[in-house]
N, C-alpha and C positions, 0 to 999 in steps of 0.2 A: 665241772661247773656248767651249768646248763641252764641258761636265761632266757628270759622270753625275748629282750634286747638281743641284738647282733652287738658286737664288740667296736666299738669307735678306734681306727687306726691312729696313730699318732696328727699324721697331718690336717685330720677333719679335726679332733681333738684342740690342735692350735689353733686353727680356722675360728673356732666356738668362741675358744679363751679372747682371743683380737676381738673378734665382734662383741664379747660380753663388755670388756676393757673399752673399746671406742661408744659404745652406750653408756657406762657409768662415767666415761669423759665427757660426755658430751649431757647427761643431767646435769654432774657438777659444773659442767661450763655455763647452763642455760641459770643455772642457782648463783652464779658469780656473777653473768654479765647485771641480773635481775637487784642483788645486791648493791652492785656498784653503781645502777644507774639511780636507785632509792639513793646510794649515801651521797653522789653527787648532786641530784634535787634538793637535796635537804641541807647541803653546803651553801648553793646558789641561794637557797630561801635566805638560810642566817645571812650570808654576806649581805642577800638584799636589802634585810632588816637594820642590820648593824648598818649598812650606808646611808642609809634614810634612818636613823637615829644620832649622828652625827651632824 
């Protein structure tokens, strides 16, 4: 088998996967806190609404 690539040894291999894994954690993290900070404004709005309708 003769590639224009050199062959990636196991531990640079892991190396990739960790670093790929802590960037798709770290999108999903920046998509959740971005989520939660919407769904908390928009609790704070109704509560505010709801109180000042009472």
């Amino acid at each position: 088998m003769n590639s224009a690539r050199p062959r990636l040894n196991s531990e640079h291999y892991r190396q990739m996967l960790v670093r790929d894994g802590e960037r798709r954690f770290r999108e999903w993290h920046t998509a959740f806190l971005n989520y939660q900070r919407q769904f908390l404004q928009e609790m704070k709005r109704l509560q505010l609404r709801s109180s000042s309708n009472g």
